[in-house]
C-alpha positions as CSV (number, residue, x, y, z in Angstrom):
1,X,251.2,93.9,-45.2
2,X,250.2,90.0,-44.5
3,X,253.9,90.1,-42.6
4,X,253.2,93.1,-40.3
5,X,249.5,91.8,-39.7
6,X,250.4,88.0,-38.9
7,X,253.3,89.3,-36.4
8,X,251.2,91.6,-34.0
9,X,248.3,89.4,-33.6
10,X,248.4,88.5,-30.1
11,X,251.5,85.9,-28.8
12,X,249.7,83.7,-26.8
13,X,253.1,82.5,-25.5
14,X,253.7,86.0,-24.2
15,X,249.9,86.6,-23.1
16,X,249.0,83.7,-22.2
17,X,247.4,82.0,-18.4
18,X,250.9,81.5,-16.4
19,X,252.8,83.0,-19.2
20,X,256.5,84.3,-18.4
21,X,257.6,87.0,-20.7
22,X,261.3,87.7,-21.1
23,X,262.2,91.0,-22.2
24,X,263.4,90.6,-25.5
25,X,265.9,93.2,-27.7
26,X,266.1,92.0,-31.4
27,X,269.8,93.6,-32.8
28,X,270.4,93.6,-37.2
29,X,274.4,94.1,-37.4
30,X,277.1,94.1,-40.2
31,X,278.4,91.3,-41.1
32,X,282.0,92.1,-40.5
33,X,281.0,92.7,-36.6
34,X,283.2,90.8,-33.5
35,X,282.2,93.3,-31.2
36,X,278.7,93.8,-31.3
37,X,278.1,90.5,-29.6
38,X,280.7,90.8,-27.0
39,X,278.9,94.0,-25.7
40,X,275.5,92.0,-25.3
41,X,277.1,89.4,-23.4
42,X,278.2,92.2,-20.6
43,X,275.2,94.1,-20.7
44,X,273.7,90.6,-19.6
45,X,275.4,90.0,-16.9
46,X,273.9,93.3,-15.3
47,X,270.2,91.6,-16.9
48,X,270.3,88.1,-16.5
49,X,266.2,88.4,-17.6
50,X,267.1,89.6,-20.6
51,X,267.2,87.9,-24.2
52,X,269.2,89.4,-27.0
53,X,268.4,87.9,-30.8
54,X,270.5,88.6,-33.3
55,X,270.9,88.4,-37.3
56,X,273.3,90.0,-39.7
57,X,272.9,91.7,-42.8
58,X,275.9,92.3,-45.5
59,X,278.2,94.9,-44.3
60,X,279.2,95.8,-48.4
61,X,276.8,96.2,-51.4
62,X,274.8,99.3,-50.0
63,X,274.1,101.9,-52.0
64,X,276.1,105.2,-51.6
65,X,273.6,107.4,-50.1
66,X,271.5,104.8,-48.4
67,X,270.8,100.6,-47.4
68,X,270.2,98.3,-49.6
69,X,266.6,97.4,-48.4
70,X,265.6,93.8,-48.9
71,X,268.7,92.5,-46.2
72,X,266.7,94.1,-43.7
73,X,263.6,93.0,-44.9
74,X,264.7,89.7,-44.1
75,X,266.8,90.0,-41.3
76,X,263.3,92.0,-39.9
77,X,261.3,88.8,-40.6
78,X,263.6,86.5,-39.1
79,X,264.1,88.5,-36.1
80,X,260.6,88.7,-35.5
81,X,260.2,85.0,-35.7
82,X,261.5,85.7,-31.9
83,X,259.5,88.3,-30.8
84,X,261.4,90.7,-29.6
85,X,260.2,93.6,-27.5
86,X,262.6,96.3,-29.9
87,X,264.8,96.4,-32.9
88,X,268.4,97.9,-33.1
89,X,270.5,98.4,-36.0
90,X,273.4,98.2,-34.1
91,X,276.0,100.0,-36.6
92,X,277.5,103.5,-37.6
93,X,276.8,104.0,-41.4
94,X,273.5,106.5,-41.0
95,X,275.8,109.2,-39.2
96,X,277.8,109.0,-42.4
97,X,274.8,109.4,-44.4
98,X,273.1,112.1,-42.5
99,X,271.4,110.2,-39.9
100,X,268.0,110.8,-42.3
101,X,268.4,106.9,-44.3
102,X,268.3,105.5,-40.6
103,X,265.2,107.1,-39.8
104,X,263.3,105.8,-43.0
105,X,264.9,102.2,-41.9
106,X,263.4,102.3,-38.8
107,X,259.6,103.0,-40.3
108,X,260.0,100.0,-42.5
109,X,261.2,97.8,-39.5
110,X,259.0,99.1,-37.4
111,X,255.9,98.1,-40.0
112,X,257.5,95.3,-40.7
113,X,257.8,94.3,-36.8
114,X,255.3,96.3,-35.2
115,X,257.8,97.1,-32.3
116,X,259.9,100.3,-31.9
117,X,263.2,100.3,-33.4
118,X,266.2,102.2,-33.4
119,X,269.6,102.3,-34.9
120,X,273.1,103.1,-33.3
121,X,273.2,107.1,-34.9
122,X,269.8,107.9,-33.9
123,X,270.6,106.4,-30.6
124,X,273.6,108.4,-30.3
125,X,272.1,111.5,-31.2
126,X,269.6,111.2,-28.5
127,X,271.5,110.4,-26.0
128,X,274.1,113.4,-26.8
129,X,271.5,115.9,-26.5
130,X,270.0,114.5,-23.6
131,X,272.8,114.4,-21.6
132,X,273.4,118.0,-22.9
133,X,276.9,117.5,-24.8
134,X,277.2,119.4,-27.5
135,X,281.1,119.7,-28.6
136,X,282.2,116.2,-28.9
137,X,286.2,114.6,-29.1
138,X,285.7,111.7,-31.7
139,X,287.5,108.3,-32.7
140,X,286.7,107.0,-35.9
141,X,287.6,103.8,-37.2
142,X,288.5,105.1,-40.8
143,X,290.3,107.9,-42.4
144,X,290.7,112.1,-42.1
145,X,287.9,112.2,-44.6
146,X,285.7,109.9,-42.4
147,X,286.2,112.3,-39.2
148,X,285.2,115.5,-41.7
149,X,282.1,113.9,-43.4
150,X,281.2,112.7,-40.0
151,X,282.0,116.4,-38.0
152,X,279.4,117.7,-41.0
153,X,276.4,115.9,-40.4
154,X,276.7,115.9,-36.5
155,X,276.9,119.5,-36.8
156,X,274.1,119.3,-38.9
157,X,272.2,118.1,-35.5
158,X,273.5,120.7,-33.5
159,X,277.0,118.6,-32.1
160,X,279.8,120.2,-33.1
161,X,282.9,117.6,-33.6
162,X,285.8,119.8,-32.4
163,X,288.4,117.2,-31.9
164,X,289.2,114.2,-33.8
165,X,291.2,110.9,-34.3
166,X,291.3,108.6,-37.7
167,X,292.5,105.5,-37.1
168,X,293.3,104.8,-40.6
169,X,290.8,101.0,-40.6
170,X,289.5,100.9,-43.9
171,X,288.4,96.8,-43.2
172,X,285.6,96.9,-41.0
173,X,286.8,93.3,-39.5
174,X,290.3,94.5,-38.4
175,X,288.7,97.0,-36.5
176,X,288.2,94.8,-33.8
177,X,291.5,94.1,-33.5
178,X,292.2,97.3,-31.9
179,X,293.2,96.7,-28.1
180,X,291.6,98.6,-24.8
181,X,295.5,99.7,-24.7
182,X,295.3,101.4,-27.9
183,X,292.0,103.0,-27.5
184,X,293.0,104.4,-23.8
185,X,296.4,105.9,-25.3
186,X,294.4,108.1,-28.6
187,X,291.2,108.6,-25.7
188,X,293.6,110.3,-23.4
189,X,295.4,112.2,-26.0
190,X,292.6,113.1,-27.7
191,X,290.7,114.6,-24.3
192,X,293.9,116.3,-23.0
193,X,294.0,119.0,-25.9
194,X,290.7,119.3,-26.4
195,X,287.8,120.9,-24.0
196,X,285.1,118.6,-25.1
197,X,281.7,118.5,-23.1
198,X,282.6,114.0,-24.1
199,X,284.6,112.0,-26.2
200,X,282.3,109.5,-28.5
201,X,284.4,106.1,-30.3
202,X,282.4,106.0,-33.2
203,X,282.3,102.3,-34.7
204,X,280.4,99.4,-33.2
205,X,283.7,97.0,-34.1
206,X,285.5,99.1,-31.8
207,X,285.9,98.0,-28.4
208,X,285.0,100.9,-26.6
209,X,282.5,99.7,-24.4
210,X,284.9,98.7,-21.4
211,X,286.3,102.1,-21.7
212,X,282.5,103.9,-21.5
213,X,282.2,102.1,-18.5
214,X,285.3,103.4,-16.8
215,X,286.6,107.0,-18.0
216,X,288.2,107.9,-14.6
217,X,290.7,110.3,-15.3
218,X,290.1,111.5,-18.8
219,X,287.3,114.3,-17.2
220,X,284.7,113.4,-19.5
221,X,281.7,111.1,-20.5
222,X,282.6,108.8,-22.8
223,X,279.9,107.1,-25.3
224,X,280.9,104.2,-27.4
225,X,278.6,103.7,-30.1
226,X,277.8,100.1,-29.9
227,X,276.8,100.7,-25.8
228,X,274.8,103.9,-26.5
229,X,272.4,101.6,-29.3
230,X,272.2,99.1,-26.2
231,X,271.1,101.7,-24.2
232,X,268.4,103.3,-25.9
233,X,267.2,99.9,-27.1
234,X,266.7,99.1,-23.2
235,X,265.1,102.2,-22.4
236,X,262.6,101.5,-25.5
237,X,262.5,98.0,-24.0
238,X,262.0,99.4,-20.4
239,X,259.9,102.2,-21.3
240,X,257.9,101.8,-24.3
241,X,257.1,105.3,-26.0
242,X,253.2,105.6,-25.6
243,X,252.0,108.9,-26.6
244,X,255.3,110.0,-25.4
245,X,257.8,112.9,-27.5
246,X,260.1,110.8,-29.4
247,X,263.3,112.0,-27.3
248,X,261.5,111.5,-24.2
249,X,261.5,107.8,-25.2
250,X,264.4,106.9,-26.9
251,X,266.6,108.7,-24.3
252,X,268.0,106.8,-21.3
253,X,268.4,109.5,-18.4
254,X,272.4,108.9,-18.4
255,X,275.4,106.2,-19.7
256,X,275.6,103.3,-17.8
């Protein structure tokens, strides 16, 4: 492809005599996201080195059982415009489709790119297993039938969801609305009555990631689903996978 081939010919801005590279992460999220970019503003303040690039791509007019391609074409192409070190599609939909979508998207990025990529499910799945949980307490942003479709394809992959709360957003936007209050009050109730290995907040316009990062008192790990894509994107970023097992490099060795 004449895109792939002209975008990993050498940078010489990046190889160059004298040449200063900053680790770059490239991030593709929904349209409808307020969050996304709230978390990449945290995470650098713990990585003042580090630049984050992002682009959107429309959060409707997917198909049902898949992406609709050519947004991500583009987004990819624009994205690499900045050369970025690794690609995350920083959003939930390929858990609801079975986590198998996300994995062809991140061959076409990564040809497109010729960087690693990732996406926020396959991050989270990584990181579950590496960090041995394997029964789950979930939040989901939408309805009963969400939490079900959702408890079926994680326990596809081996994590069963025993626990869950719908909160009942069916417009991605006013999901990030919710308040840390809110999130706290169904985390806690949630974890009390059920004996989860973690509890995961499974939208990236959630606002979970403050409460990831301090889950004194509710006795487990908590993952929110737009830090956990962070994270593996970092440890891609930090740790590129040469002739590594795929798990080995996509998984960070614990939460932040």
């Amino acid at each position: 492809m004449t895109d792939a081939g002209r975008i990993r010919q050498p940078n010489p801005r990046r190889n160059g005599p004298g040449a200063v590279h900053r680790p770059t992460v490239g991030v593709v999220l929904p349209s409808s996201n307020r969050t996304v970019e709230r978390v990449a503003h945290a995470i650098r303040q713990d990585r003042p080195e580090l630049d984050i690039c992002m682009t959107r791509v429309p959060y409707d007019g997917h198909p049902n059982d898949g992406y609709e391609l050519e947004g991500f074409r583009q987004a990819t192409r624009l994205l690499s415009d900045s050369r970025p070190d690794v690609i995350l599609w920083n959003a939930t939909r390929g858990a609801m489709l079975g986590f198998e979508p996300d994995r062809a998207l991140c061959r076409m990025i990564e040809e497109i790119a010729g960087v690693p990529a990732t996406t926020t499910a396959l991050a989270t799945l990584r990181v579950l297993k590496a960090s041995g949980i394997r029964r789950i307490a979930l939040i989901a942003q939408g309805g009963r039938e969400d939490c079900e479709r959702l408890a079926g394809t994680f326990g596809d992959e081996g994590i069963a969801v025993i626990a869950s709360v719908a909160l009942g957003i069916s417009d991605n936007f006013d999901a990030a609305a919710v308040t840390d209050d809110d999130l706290i009050a169904a985390a806690a109730d949630l974890c009390a009555g059920a004996e989860a290995d973690g509890l995961l907040i499974w939208s990236t316009n959630l606002g979970g990631h403050a409460l990831s990062r301090r889950c004194a008192g509710l006795g487990v790990p908590v993952f929110d689903s737009t830090t956990v894509g962070f994270d593996v994107a970092l440890a891609l970023l930090d740790d590129p996978p040469r002739n590594k097992p795929p798990d080995a490099a996509l998984s960070p060795a614990s939460p932040r």
